[in-house]
Structure formats: C-alpha cells, structure tokens
N, C-alpha and C positions, 0 to 999 in steps of 0.2 A: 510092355517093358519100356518104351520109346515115351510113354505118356510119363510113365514114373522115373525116368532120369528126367525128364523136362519139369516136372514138377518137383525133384529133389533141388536140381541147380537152380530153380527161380527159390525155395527156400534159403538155401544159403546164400545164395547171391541179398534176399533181403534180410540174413542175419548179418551178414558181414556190414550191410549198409546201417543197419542199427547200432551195430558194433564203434565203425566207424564216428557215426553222430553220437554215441554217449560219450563217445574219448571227445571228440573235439567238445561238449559239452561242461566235461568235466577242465579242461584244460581254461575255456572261456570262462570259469567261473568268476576268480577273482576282479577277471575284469569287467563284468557283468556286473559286479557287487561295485565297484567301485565307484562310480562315477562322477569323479571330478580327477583331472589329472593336469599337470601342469607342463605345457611345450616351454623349449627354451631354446633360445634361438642366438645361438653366440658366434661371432667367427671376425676376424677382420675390416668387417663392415661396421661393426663398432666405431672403430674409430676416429674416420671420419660422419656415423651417421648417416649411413647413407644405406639405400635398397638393397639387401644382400645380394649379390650375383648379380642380378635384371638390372641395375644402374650399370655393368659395361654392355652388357648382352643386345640391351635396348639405348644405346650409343648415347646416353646421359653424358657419359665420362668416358674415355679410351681406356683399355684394358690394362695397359701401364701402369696408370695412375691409380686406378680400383688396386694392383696390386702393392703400392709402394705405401698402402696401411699397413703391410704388414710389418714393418718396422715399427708400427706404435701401438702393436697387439703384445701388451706384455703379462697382462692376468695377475701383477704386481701386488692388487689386493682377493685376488681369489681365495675363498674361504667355503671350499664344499662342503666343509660342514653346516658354517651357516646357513647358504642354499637348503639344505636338507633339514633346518628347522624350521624355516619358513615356510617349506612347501608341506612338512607336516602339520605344521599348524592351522596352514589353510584349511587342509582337512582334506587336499589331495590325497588318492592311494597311489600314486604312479607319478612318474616325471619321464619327458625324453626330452634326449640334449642332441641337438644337432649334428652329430658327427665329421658328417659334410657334405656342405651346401651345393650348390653346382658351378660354383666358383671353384671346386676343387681342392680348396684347404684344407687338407684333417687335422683335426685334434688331438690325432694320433700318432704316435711313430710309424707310420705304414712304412713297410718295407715296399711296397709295389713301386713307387716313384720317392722325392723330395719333396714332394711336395707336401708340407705340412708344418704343422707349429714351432717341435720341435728342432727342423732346421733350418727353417725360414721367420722365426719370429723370436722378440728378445725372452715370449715367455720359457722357449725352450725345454719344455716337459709336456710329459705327457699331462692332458688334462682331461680326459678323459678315466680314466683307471681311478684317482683320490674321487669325483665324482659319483661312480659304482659305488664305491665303497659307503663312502657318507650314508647313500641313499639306501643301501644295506641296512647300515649302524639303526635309524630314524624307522626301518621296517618300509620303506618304501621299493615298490617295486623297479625296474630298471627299463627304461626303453633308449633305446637310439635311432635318431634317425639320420635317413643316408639318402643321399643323391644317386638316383641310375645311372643319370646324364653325368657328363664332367667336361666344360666347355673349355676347361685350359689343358685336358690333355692332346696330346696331337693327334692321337688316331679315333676321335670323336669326331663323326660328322659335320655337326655345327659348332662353328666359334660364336659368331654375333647374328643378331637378327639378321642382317644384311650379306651374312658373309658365310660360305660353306667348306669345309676343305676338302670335298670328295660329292658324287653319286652315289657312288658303288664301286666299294673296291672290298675284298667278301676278308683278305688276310689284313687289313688293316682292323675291320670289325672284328674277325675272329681276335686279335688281340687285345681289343678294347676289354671285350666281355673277357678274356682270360685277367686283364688288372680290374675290372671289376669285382670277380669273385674271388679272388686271390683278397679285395680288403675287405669283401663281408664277411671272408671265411677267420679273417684275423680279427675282427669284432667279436664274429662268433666265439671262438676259442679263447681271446684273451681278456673279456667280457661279460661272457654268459650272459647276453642281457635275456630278461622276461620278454620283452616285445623288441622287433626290429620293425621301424615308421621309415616304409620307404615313399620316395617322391622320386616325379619327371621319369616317366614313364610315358608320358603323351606322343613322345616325336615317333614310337613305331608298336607293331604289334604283337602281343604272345608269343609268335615262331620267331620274329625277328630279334628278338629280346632273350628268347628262348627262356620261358618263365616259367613253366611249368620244371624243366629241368634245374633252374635253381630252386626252385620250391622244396624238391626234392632233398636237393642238395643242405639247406637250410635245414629240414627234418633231420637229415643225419647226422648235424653237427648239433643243434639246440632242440634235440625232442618235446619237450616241451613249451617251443618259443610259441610265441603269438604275432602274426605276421599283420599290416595292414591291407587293405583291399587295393590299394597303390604296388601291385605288381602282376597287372593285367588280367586279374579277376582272381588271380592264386592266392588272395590272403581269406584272411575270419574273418574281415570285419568292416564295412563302409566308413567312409570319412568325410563329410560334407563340410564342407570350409565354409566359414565368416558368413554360412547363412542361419539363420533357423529351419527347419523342416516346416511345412505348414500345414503337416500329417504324416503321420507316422511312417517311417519308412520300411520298406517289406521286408528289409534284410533282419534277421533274430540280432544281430548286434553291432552297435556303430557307435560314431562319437563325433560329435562337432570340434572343429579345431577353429579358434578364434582370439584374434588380438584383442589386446586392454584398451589399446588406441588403433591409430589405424596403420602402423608398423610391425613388422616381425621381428626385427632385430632393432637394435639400441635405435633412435634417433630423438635427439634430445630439444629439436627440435616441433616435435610432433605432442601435443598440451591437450590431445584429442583424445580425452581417456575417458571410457565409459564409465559411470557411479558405479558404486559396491552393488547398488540396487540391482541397475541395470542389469548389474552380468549374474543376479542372484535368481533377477528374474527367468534368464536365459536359461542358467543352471535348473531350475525349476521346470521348465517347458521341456527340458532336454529329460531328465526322472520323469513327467510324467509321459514321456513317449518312449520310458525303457533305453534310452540311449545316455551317453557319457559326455561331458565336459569339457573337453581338451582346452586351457587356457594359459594365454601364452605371455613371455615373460623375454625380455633384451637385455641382459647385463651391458653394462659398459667394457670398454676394451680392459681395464684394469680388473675386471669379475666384479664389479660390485652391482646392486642390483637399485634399480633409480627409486626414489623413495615413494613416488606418487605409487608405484607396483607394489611396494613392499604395505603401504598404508592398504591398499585394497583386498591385498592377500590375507589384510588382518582382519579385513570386515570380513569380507569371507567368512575366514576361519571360525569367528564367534558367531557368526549365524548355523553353518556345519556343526558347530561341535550341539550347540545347543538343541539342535533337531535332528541330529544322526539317529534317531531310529527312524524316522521319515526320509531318509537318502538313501543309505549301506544297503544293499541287498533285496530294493525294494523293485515291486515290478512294476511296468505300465498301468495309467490307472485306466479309468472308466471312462467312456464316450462322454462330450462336451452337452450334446445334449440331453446328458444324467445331470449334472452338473454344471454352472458355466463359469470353470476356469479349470488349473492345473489339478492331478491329483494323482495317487500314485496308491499302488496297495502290498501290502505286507507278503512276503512269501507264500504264507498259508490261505491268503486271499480273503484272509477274516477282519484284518483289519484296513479301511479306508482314510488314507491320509489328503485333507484338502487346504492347497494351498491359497492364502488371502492376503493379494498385493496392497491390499486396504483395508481399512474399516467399512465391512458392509451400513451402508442405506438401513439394514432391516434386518431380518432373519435372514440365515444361510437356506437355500432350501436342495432337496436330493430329489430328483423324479425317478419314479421307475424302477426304487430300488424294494426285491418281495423278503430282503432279510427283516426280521427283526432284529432291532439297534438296544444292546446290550449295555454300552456304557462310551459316553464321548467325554473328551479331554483336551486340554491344551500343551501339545505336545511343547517338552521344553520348559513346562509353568506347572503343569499338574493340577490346573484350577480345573476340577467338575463343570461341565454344562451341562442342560439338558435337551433331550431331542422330542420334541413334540409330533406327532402323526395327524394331517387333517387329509378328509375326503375319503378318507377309506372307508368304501361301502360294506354294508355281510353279505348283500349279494353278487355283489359285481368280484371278479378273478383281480381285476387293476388293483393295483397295490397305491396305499396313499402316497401323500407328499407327505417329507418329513424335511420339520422345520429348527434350526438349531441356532440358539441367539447368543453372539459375541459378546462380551460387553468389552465396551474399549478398553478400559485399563486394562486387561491382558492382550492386546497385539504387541508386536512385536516392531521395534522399530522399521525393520526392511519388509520381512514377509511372514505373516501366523501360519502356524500349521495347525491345524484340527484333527485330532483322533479318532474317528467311529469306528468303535468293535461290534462286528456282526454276529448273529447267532447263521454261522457255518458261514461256507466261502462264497462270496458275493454273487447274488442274482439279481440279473436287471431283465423287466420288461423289455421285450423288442418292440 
C-alpha cells in the first residue's frame, strides 16, 4: 500500500508539473513568435539629455538639478498613435514603455506618492493609458517597464552612490515594498499590460525583496501576464543587455535588450547609431538562437521621436516585412558547423531558413544534413535555385554536401534569406 501512495503522488506530482509547463508554454507563445520588440525609454531625462537616473545617483549632477527637468517635460507633441505606427511598421510584435525609471517619476497618476508627471510636469496627464491604447488599435502587444529601486523615495535605502539613508531599519523597508506594490498593483489594474519588464533588482535578494510573493501576487491580478527574469529569478524569461550571446542560452526563452546608439534615453547628443544593417544582423543571430529583439528607442522631452531612430525603424521594417516568413514563429536553427552563418527553422522543422550577410565567394554549402532537399527559394523574391548533392557515397551512411548557388542579382540589400524545404523534419549527422 505504502509503495502505491508513493508512486500515485510522484505521478501527480509529475502531472501537475506538465500541467504547469504547458500553461506557461501556451502563455509564452506570442512572445516566442515574436521576435523583435521595441524598448522605449522616456522620462525627464529627456530633456536635458542626459543619463536617466545614474547622471544624479553616480554624482554627475546633484539630485536638484536632475530634477528641475521636470519642468521642461511637457510631451507637447506626443502622438501615441504615431509611435504605434512606427513600431508596427518596424515589424515589431511588442513595445515597452518605461513606466518608471529609478529616478522615481511615473508616467502615471500614481496615487502611492506625487511623484509623477501629472503633477510635477507641464505635460500634466496621464501618458501612459493613450499609449496602451494606440498599441492596442496597431495589434501590438503592451509591456511596461518599472523600477524595484526608487532613489528619490525616503524609505529606500540608497539615494546616491555615495550616500545611504539607513542599514537596517525592517518598518521603513516594510513600507517601501508596501508603495512599491500598491504602483504595480495600479499598472496591473489600470493597464492590463501583456508583459511587465522589471529592473534594479540587484541591491538585495529574493527574501529581502520578497519576490516570489509578488509573483504571486502579479498572477492574481494579470493571469496571463509575462513577467521578465529581473525579479530575482521569478519571471519566464532572460534579458541579456547590449551584449550578443556567443551561444545559445539555456533558458527556453529570452531577449536581448539593446540601444540604437549608445543611450537609453533621448540624448541628442550621442551620433553613435548603429546601421540598419548592424542591428539587422543582431536581429539575425538573436532568431537564429531562438531568442528576441528588444530595441530601443528615446523620444524627446516633447514625445517626438529623433529622426535618425525613426529612419532605422524603417529599414528595419522593409527588411521584416519582406522575410517575415523567416522571423514569425520560427525556431532556432542548426549548429554552425552544419552551416557557417545564422539560420533558423520553420515550426514543423521542414523548412531550413539561411541567413547571407553577403554575397557568397561560391556556392552556399550544408554539411551533415540526411534530408533530402525538396525545393530551395529566395525567400521574399520567389526566384527558384537549385541544390546540387556531391560526395555522397552508396556505401558509406555520411550523407553528402549539398551545394546551393546565389546569383547576385537576387540579394538583398542588408541580409538574403534562402529557403530549403526538406523532405521531413530536419536531420543532421552528429
């Protein structure tokens, strides 16, 4: 009897956890299909240009004066609609908008504190909620992102690099997190966003943050939200910043978050903007390792958006539209040395999409691969090539090279994609 209760709770115990992982599966979907999404990074820093937050924290400037931009944050030409045609066009599925940064300004009417646009700035509204909405209208998904930290409230530990307001004092913290969750709980609610992108989570740990019980909490208001991995290991999903992976990362799903130049927020100053190529390539290496996009964008204090972003969002976009059957819903491609460069594969794993930063030298060639090759294309052109097989013995199991030739007049100005459809889902030599 004792052996068969023990073996009944280990089956349910591993139904439940199947259970579990198909829901979070089903829920990660969209964003798994997605991948390009666009950060946006708006707040008061704008206006002078300057580092968001980290220019008082890291004693650039006194905290004073970091905050007397709020007086020339007026969002005067904010137009969330046009944002949300832009970012459609890119060929983004998602946006998040900064809610707030760790400078402490919301974008929102928070009732927790004043501190916020509406009554500290001349734009005086909410700009957050027209936002939602836009990105609604355009079919875009909705994300927010939000600061744990908050260096201008009082009962936050740290104010500036150099300066602390406390060790340990347990009723001062206990009320920070009570105005902490009191304004995710009012994003949650007044919002609905698809994803909440949280940051600054570094200064303490899980219990001290008590992160699992927001977690919790977060499910019961947004069932279906998508949390990021920035809340001490309790989100879906990794976030590797401003680097590329240089292999794949273990986690089933993440997303690179990275600037156009080398700024997060507005600085008009900063002429350091990577090509359409550049970040197409990026986009590229991030699909073929199954991860996402995240790229990021600084309006001006007035909401308009600088035009050097706005020209790139549009190369983007006509490189996306034109090979979205090679991005949408596609999965990590094949080992590098099948292949040597990016590549990605179709849901059904039948079809092999290969991305060409160039005009190859020669033939393209595949090693290793025991499909046979049914019919290749130029994805985006529909020009037919053809795939030729050498080295393939009748007695040897090694499967040949197969050799596929470009001709240049079909590349593509930034990046070609090549279509190989296989007879069944892809098998490679180990």
């Amino acid at each position: 009897m004792k052996n068969r209760i023990v073996l009944l709770m280990f089956c349910l115990t591993t139904w439940l956890v199947a259970q579990e992982e198909s829901g979070k599966a089903r829920r990660m979907a969209w964003f798994q299909n997605a991948r390009l999404g666009i950060f946006i990074h708006w707040g008061i820093y704008a206006v002078n240009g300057i580092d968001e937050s980290w220019s008082f924290y890291n004693g650039y400037i006194p905290y004073a004066e970091y905050m007397k931009q709020a007086s020339g944050f007026t969002a005067s030409r904010y137009d969330p609609d046009a944002w949300a045609q832009l970012i459609a066009a890119s060929g983004a599925r998602y946006a998040v908008l900064t809610s707030k940064h760790h400078d402490g300004m919301a974008l929102w009417p928070t009732q927790a504190n004043d501190l916020h646009v509406v009554q500290r700035t001349p734009a005086a509204r909410d700009l957050i909620k027209p936002f939602c909405e836009a990105m609604r209208r355009h079919d875009l998904k909705v994300g927010l992102y939000f600061s744990h930290l908050d260096w201008s409230h009082p009962d936050y530990p740290f104010f500036t690099r150099t300066e602390k307001r406390y060790e340990n004092d347990p009723q001062r913290w206990s009320r920070f997190l009570a105005f902490r969750e009191k304004q995710i709980e009012e994003l949650a609610h007044a919002y609905h966003p698809n994803l909440l992108w949280f940051d600054g989570d570094w200064d303490f740990d899980a219990e001290r943050w008590q992160s699992e019980s927001l977690r919790e909490k977060i499910d019961s208001w947004l069932p279906h939200v998508i949390v990021n991995a920035r809340i001490n290991g309790y989100g879906d999903y990794e976030t590797p910043e401003q680097g590329v992976p240089i292999t794949q990362p273990a986690a089933p799903f993440w997303e690179l978050c990275m600037t156009m130049n080398d700024s997060w927020g507005y600085q008009g100053n900063d002429k350091n903007y990577k090509t359409p190529h550049q970040i197409l390539q990026i986009l590229v290496d991030c699909i073929s390792m199954g991860g996402n996009l995240l790229l990021d964008i600084g309006p001006r204090a007035d909401g308009t958006i600088p035009e050097e972003q706005q020209a790139i969002l549009k190369e983007v976009g006509r490189w996306t539209h034109k090979h979205q059957e090679a991005i949408y819903g596609t999965l990590s491609g094949i080992p590098k040395d099948h292949f040597y460069g990016p590549t990605a594969l179709s849901k059904d794993r039948q079809i092999l999409y290969l991305f060409l930063d160039a005009a190859p030298k020669g033939p393209l060639f595949i090693k290793g691969l025991k499909n046979r090759v049914n019919r290749v294309w130029v994805v985006g052109n529909g020009t037919r090539l053809s795939a030729q097989v050498l080295m393939k013995q009748y007695w040897s199991s090694l499967p040949g090279i197969v050799y596929i030739t470009v001709p240049e007049e079909v590349m593509d100005p930034a990046i070609t994609v090549v279509a190989v459809l296989l007879e069944g889902p892809v098998e490679l030599q180990k």
